[in-house]
N, C-alpha and C positions, 0 to 999 in steps of 0.2 A: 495746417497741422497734420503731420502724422497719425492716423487710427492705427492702431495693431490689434486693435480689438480685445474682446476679454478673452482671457485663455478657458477652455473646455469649462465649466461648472453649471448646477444644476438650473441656475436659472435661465441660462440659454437653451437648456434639454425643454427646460419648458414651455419657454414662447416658441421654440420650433415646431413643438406638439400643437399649441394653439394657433399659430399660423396655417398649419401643414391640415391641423382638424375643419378650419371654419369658422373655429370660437371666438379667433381675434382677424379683424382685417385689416387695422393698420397698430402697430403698437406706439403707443401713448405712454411716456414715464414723466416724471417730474421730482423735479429738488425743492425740494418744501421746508428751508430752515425757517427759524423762530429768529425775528427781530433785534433779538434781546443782549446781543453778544456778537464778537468778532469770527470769523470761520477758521477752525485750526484744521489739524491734520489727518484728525478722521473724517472731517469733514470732504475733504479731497477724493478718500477714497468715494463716499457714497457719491458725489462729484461723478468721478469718472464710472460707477457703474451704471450709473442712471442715463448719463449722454453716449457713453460709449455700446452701451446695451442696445440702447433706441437707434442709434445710426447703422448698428451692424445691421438692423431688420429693417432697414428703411423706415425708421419711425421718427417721432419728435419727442423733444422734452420740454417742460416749460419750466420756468425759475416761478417760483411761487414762495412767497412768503406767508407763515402763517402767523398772523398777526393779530391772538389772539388775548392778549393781554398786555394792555394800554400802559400799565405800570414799569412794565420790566423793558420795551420797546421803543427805537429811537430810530429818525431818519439816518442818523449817523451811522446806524449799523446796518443798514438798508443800503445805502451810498456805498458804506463797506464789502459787503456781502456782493454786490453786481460789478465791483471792480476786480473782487479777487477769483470769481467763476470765470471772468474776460480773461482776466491775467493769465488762470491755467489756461485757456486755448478754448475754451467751448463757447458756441452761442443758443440763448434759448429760444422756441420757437417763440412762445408769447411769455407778458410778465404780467405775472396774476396776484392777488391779495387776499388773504382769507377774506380779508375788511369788504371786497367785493360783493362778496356772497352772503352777510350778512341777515339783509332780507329775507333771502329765501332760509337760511336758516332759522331764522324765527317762526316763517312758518310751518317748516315743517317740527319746530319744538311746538308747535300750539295743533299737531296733528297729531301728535303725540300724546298729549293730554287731551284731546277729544277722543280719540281710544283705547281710554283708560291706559295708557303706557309711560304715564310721566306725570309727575304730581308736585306741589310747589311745598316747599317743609321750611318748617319756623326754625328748625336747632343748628345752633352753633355750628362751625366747621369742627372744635373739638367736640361736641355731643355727637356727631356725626359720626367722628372717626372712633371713638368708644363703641359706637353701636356696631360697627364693620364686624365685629369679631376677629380673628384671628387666624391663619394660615390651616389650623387646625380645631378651630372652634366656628359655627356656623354664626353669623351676623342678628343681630336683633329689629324687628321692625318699627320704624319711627312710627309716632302717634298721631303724623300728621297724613301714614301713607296709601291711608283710604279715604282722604278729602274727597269730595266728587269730580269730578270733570268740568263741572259747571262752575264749582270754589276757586280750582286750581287757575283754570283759564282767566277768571276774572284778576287773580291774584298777579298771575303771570303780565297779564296787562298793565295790571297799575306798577307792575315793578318794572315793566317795559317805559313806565309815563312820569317816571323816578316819585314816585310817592313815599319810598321806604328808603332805610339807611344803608350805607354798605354792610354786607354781610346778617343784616336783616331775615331774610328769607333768599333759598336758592331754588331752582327747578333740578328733581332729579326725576331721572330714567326707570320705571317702573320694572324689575326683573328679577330676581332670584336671591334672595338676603341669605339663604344657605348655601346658596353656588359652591364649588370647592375650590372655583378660581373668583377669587377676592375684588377683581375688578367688575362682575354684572353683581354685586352686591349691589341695586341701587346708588349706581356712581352721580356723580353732581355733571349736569350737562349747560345751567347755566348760573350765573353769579350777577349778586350787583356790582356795580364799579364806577362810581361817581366820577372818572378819568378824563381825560383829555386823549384824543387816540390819536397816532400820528399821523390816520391816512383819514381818517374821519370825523373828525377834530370831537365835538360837544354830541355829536348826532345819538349816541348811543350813553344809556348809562348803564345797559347787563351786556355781558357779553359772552359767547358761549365758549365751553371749557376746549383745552385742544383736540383730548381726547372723542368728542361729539365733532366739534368742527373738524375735523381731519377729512375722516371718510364720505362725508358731505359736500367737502370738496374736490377730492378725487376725484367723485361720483359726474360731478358737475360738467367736471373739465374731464369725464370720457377717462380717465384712465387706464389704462388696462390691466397694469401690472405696477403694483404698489410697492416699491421695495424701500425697505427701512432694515436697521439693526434688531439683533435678538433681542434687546431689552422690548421692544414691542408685541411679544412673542405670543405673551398671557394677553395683551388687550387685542389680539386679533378677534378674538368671540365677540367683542361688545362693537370690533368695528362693523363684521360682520350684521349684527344684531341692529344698528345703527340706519345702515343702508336697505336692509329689507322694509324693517318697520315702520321708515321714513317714507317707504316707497318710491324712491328712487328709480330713475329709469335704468340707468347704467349701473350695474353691480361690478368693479374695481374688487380685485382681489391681492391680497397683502402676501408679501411675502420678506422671509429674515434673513439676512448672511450675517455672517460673524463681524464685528465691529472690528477697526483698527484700534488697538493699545498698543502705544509704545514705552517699551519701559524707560523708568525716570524723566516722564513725560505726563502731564497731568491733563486732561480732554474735557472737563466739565467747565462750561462755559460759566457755572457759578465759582468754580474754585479759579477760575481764569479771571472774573471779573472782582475776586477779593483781592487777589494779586494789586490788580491794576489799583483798586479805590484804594488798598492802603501804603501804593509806595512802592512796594516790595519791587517793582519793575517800571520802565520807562514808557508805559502806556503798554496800548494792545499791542503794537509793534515795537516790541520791545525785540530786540534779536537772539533774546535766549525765550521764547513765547514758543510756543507747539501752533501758535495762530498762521494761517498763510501770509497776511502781511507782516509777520516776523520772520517770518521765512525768507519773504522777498528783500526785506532791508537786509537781514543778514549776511545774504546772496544765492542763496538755493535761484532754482532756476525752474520756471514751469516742466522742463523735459525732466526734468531729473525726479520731483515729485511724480510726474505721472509713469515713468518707468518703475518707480519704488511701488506705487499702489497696484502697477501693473504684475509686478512680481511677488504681493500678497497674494494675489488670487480672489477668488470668491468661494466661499462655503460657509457651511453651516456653524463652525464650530468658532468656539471664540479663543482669543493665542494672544502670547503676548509678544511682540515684534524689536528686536535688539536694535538700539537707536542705532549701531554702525551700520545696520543695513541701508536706512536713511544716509548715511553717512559714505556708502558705497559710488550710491550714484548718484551724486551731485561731483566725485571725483573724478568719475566715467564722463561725465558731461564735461569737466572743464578742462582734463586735461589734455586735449589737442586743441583747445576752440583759445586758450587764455597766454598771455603772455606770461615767460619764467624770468622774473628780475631779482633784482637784490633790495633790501631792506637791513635797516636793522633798527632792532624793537630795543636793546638796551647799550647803547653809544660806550665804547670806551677809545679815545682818541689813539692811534699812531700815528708817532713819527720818525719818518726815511729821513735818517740823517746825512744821507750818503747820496741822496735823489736833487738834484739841481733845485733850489729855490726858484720860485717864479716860473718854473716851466711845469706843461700840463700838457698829456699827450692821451690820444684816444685807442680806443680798443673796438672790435668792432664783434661785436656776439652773436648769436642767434637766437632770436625772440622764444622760439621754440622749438628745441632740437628733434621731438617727435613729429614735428610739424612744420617741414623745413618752408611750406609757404606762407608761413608768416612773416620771410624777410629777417630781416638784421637790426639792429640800431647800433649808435656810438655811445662806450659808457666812458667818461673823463678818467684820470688818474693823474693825482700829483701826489706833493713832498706829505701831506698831511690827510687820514683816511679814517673810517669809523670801523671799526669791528665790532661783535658781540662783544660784551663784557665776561662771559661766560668761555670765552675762547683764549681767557688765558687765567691760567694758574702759578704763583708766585712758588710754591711747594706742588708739584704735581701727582700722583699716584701714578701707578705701573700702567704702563700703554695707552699711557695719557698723551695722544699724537696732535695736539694743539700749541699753540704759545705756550712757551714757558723759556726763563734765563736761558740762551745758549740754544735753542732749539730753529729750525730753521720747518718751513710750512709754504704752501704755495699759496698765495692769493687768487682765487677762482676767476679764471680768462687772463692774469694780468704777471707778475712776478713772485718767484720766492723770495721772499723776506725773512731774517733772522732776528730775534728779539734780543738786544744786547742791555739794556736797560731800562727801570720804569721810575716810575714816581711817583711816593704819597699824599696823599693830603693829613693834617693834624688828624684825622680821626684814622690813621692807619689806612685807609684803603685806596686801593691802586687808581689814579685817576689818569694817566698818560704812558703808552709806551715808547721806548724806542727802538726803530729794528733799523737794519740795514738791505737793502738789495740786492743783488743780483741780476745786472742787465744782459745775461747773457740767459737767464730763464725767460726771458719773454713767450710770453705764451702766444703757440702758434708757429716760433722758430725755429722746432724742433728739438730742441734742446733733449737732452739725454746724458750727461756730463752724471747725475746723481738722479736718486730719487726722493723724496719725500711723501712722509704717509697721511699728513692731514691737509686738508686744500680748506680757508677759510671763504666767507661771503666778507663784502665791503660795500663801503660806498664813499666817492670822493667827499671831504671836507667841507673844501671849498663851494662845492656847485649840489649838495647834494640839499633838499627838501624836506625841513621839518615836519614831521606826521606824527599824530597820535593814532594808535594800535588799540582797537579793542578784541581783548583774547575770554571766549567762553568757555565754561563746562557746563553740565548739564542742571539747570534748574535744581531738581530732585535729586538729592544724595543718595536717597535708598531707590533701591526696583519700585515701582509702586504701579501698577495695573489697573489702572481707574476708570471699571467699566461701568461708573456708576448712571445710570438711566437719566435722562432728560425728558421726564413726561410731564407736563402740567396735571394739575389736577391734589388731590389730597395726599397722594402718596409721596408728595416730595415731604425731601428730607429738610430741616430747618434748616433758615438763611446762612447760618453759617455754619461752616463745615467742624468735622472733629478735630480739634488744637493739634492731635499728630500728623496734620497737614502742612499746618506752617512751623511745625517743628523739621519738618525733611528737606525745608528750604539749604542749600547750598551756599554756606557764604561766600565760599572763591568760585563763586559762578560768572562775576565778572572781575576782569585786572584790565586797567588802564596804564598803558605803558608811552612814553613817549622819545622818539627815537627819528630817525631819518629814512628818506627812502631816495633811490637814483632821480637826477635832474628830469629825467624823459617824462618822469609821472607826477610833476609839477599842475599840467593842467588838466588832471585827471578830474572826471567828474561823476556824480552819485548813478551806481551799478557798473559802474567800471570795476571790471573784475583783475587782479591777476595770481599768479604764484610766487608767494616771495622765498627762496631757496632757502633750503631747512626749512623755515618756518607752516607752510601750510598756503593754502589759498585766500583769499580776501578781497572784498568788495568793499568799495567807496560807500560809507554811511549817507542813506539819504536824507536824514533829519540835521545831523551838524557838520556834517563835511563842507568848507566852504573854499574856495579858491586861497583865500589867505588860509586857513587852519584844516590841514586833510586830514581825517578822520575815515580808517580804516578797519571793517569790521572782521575778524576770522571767522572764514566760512569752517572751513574742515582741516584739520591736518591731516600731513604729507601722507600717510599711510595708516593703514588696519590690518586685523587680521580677521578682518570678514571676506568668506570667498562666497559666492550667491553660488544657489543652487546645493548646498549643505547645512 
């Protein structure tokens, strides 16, 4: 795989200071998702800063999962997550689990509560969040938060030996209940959870909260250089706070770039995973999903996303990113690398009256005219052929240079044809035409006799292969910017999101069309990509595309008017 490296930004000015100082000697990064969910597209980016960061500087990364909440976590999305890191192009130095570390995290939560830094509270998760105070109101102190050291520890034990119920009693972090930044308000660092864990099955019934486990890991595994999005921005004090107080040997320092948003793209792995549980989409890899395996079934291509994240940048600030830019360079990518054939998505039959029965004669094209080593193939033509249905109008409007009574058009590689008549069916609408030929327009013979201003796509009748077409727009009808934060802990928002989420749902997000495509792409098979003329790019469906029933996703259409670099 190609490195291009990250372009100029601040956090390469800084491992080069700490290289260049002494501070660091080999830098150490790591991708540390949550279990809990499939990896979408912001995800890629933090992807490519964290492997592409580490390689420039001779360093490594590790895939680490943090795997701290048994509830929300599945191997399935564990299996997920390691296929779709591969897929982009990158390999981790080593594969870690928060769940490893567990151990030592307990003890250093019961180091905490031996000096006086962490104490165990009887109140509700909502008495809890009552007492936080407010953004602009200082927090109130629980009545349990001068238990002794000697109470706590005992407490923390039995809740450690599951004596208590879930949400019984939690462990919080002893520090500042008027703080101005709301997360050292005595946050919650451990919980009970009477669970099943996927990597540690029964062994544990508390476990500790992300925001605790994070920097405890980090710490462990040498990190150097902690990079996460701005939403983390406010809990750097307490990771901070975390790693001294723990006493930790290796203090890991955190730092923010601006997160990838794309508009009419939703990036919460809970508003992704409502999706999925209620329907609304075909699983995680559904190919209108913002997920990378939607991506991949789609057809996007690992080069194309990491050029896209390449040309975000990195910085501080946060922005929202116009899905055509996504849409830019998966274009870039396929249009010299994919074959240009013909399709058609909605069949309306012609027939050459004037064209020899039983006879069928080849045409020989070029796979890819920008890309003349692709070679050739042979496309069939005979007496009977499919056009768009949209390529001919019975009444036409002004400089309407398609089919219509009387009007004459060329058929792209192959002959002009004139449409001299058609025919209804009882409900009024056109089901068959007829035109006549021109064997002296053969294409390729030179021909010059006249011109004509519309050139249609086709596909022979006879020899041409049944496919269904699936054509997307975008999920989300409205802009929607969804920076909203992924942090465990009390500050999430309720399980389910606000109803003008699934009101921005897009109902003509998916159209299932079914139509034909040339003989050559009979045995085409799942990621087989090409260009079907007019229509846009498209890749072979991985889930129902089957030899007898082809199943065609669109990637992108033909054109934008996104220019990169404006």
């Amino acid at each position: 795989m190609e490195n291009r490296g990250t372009p100029s930004n601040f956090i390469k000015n800084i491992i080069t200071e700490d290289l260049s100082s002494g501070k660091v000697q080999e830098v150490v990064t790591r991708f540390p998702p949550e279990p809990n969910g499939y990896l979408h597209i912001g995800h890629a980016k933090a992807i490519w800063i964290n492997f592409t960061l580490a390689d420039e500087f001779g360093g490594k990364t590790n895939l680490r999962f943090d795997d701290t909440n048994p509830l929300k976590e599945d191997t399935e999305y564990v299996n997920s997550i390691k296929e779709d890191v591969k897929w982009l192009g990158y390999e981790w130095e080593e594969l870690r689990f928060a769940s490893d570390y567990f151990g030592e995290m307990y003890e250093r939560a019961e180091l905490l509560i031996q000096k006086g830094k962490a104490y165990v509270d009887d109140l509700s998760a909502d008495q809890i969040r009552e007492l936080r105070g407010t953004l602009t109101e200082p927090g109130k102190n629980s009545p349990f938060r001068e238990r002794s050291a000697e109470e706590s520890l005992d407490l923390f034990r039995r809740m450690r030996a599951g004596e208590f119920k879930d949400g019984e009693k939690v462990l919080r972090a002893k520090i500042d209940m008027a703080s101005p930044n709301i997360n050292l308000r005595d946050p919650v660092i451990y919980r009970i959870s009477h669970s099943h864990h996927h990597n540690t099955g029964d062994a544990w019934c508390i476990y500790p909260m992300y925001t605790f486990a994070h920097p405890l890991e980090d710490a462990i595994e040498h990190v150097t250089h902690s990079l996460c999005s701005l939403e983390f921005e406010d809990q750097r004090p307490f990771y901070d706070w975390v790693i001294a107080e723990c006493e930790m040997e290796a203090a890991p320092h955190q730092y923010e770039f601006g997160r990838l948003n794309l508009a009419q793209t939703v990036t919460s792995k809970r508003k992704l995973k409502l999706l999925v549980d209620e329907g609304h989409v075909d699983g995680w890899d559904d190919p209108r999903m913002p997920t990378i395996s939607g991506l991949r079934r789609r057809g996007y291509t690992p080069e194309a996303i990491r050029s896209f994240v390449h040309e975000t940048g990195i910085s501080k600030s946060q922005g929202l990113v116009d899905l055509q830019m996504l849409e830019h360079f998966i274009r870039e990518d396929l249009k010299l690398t994919v074959p240009r054939t013909m399709s058609v998505l909605r069949p309306l039959k012609v027939i050459i009256t004037n064209y020899p029965e039983g006879q069928t004669e080849y045409f020989e094209i070029e796979n890819n005219v920008e890309n003349p080593e692709m070679g050739t193939r042979q496309i069939p033509f005979s007496r009977e052929i499919y056009i768009e249905r949209d390529d001919f109008m019975e009444v036409p409007p002004n400089k309407y240079f398609r089919l219509f009574p009387g009007n004459e058009v060329r058929l792209k590689n192959a002959y002009f044809i004139k449409c001299t008549d058609f025919i209804k069916d009882e409900n009024g609408e056109v089901v068959e035409l007829h035109c006549t030929y021109d064997p002296e327009t053969r294409s390729g013979s030179g021909f010059t006799g006249r011109k004509v201003k519309g050139t249609l796509h086709w596909v022979d009748a006879g020899q041409a292969v049944p496919a269904e077409f699936r054509l997307y727009e975008p999920l989300i009808s409205a802009e929607e910017a969804d920076a909203e934060a992924e942090v465990e802990g009390l500050e999430v928002s309720a399980d389910k999101p606000e109803p003008s989420f699934l009101d921005q749902l897009n109902p003509n997000s998916l159209q299932i069309l079914q139509g034909f495509v040339e003989p050559g792409l009979k045995d085409s098979v799942p990621q087989d990509k090409f260009q079907f003329f007019r229509h846009g790019y498209f890749n072979v469906d991985s889930k129902y595309s089957t030899p007898e029933h082809l199943v065609f996703n669109l990637v992108v259409s033909l054109k934008s008017s996104f220019q990169p670099g404006k």
